[in-house]
Structure formats: C-alpha cells, structure tokens
C-alpha positions as CSV (number, residue, x, y, z in Angstrom):
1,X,0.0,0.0,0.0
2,X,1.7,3.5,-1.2
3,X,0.5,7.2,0.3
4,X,0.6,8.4,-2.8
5,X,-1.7,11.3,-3.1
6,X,-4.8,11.3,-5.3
7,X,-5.0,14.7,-6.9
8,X,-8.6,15.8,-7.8
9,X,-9.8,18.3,-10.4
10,X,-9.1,22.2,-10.7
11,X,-12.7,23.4,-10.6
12,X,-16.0,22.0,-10.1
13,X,-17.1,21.0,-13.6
14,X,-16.1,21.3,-17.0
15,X,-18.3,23.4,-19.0
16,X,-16.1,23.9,-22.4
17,X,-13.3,22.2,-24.2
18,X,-11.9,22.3,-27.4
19,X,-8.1,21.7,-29.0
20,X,-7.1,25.1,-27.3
21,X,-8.8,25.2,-24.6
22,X,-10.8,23.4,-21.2
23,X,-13.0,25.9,-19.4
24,X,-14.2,25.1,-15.8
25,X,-16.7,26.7,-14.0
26,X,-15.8,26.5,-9.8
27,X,-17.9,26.8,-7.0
28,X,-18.0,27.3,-3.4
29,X,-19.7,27.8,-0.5
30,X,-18.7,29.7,2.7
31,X,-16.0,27.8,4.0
32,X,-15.9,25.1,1.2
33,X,-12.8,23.9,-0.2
34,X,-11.7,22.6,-3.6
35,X,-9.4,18.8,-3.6
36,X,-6.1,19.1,-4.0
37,X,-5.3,19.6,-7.6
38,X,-2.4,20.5,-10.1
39,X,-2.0,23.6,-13.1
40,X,-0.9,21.5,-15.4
41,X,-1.5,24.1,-18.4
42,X,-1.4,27.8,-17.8
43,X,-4.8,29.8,-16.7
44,X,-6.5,32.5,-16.5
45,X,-9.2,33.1,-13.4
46,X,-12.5,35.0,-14.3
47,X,-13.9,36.2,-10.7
48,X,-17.2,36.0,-10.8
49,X,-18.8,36.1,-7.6
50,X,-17.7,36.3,-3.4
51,X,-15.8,38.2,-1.1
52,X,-12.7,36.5,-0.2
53,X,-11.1,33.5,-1.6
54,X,-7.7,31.7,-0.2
55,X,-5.0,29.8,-2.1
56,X,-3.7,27.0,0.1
57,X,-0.1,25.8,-1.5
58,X,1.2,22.5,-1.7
59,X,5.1,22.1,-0.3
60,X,5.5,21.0,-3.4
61,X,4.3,23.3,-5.7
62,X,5.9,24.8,-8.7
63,X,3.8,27.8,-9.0
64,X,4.4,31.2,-8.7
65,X,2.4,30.7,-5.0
66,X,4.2,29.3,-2.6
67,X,3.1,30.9,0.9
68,X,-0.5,30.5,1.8
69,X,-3.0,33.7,0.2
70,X,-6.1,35.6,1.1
71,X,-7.7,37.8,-1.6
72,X,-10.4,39.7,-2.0
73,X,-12.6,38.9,-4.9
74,X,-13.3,41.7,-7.6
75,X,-15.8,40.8,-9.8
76,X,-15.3,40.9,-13.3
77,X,-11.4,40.8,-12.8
78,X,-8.9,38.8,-14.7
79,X,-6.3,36.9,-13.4
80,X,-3.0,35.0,-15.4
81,X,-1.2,32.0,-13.6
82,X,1.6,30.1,-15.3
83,X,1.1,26.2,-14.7
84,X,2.7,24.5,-11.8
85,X,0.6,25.4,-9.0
86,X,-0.5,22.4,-6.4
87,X,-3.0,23.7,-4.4
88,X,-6.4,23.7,-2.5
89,X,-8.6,26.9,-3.1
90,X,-10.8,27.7,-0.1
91,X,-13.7,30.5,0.5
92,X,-13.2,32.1,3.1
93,X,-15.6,34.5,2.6
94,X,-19.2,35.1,3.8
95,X,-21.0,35.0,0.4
96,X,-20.7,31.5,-2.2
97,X,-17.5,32.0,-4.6
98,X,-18.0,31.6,-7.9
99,X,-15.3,31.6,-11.0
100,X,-14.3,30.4,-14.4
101,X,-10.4,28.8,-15.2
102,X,-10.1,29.3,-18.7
103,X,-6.9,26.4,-18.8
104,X,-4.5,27.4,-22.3
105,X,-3.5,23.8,-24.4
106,X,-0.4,24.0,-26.0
C-alpha cells in the first residue's frame, strides 16, 4: 500500500473544451474547499462572484504561489497564472464563490 496522493480536479465542472482550450466553472460555498489539484496548463481566473477567496499551496508546488494567500474577490477581474501550481482553493468569505479557469493547451 503507497500514500501516494490522489489529486482531484481544478474546478468543479467542465463546461467547455476544445483543441485550445478546457473551461471550468468552480464553485464554493462559505468555507468550502476545492481537492487538492495541479495547473498542469497555464490559466487565466475570471472572478465571478464572493468576497474573499484563499490559495492554500502544496510544499511542493511549482507555481508562482508558494506561501499561503487571502484575496479579495473583484468581480469581473482577470487573473494569469503560469502552470505549476499544487494547491487547494478555499472560501473564506461570507457570500458563495464563484469563477471560471479558462486552462491554455499548447
């Protein structure tokens, strides 16, 4: 028996995907966090809805966010992130969080 760990996916469903792209829609409630998962493409975050959203890093991560960070949410704002990134999101906001990961093929 290993303790390998079992990685889950970046967002809550897939709602697009083509030969360029995969588009996810995530959601979560007050206090809800995503699985573990990995960036394995670079990504752009769409904020759509929530107050406050956390990025809890993996020790071994490879993305540009390797200390633990609390964010307001802006909606309507546009974030890039290079690939690399293990990591659990968590809301830890009041209101649901809600955003789309628009993931880049090569």
């Amino acid at each position: 028996m290993t303790d390998e760990r079992v990685l889950g996916p970046i967002g809550t469903e897939v709602v697009f995907e083509n030969d360029r792209v995969r588009i996810w829609e995530m959601r979560l409630e007050p206090g809800e966090s995503s699985a573990v998962h990995r960036h394995d493409l670079d990504y752009m975050l769409v904020l759509l809805d929530g107050d406050k959203i956390a990025a809890e890093p993996e020790p071994d991560t490879q993305g540009a966010f390797d200390e633990y960070l609390e964010a307001d949410v802006v909606p309507g704002s546009v974030v890039y992130i290079e690939r690399g990134g293990v990591e659990t999101a968590k809301n830890v906001g009041q209101l649901p969080y809600r955003e789309i990961i628009i993931e880049l093929k090569d």
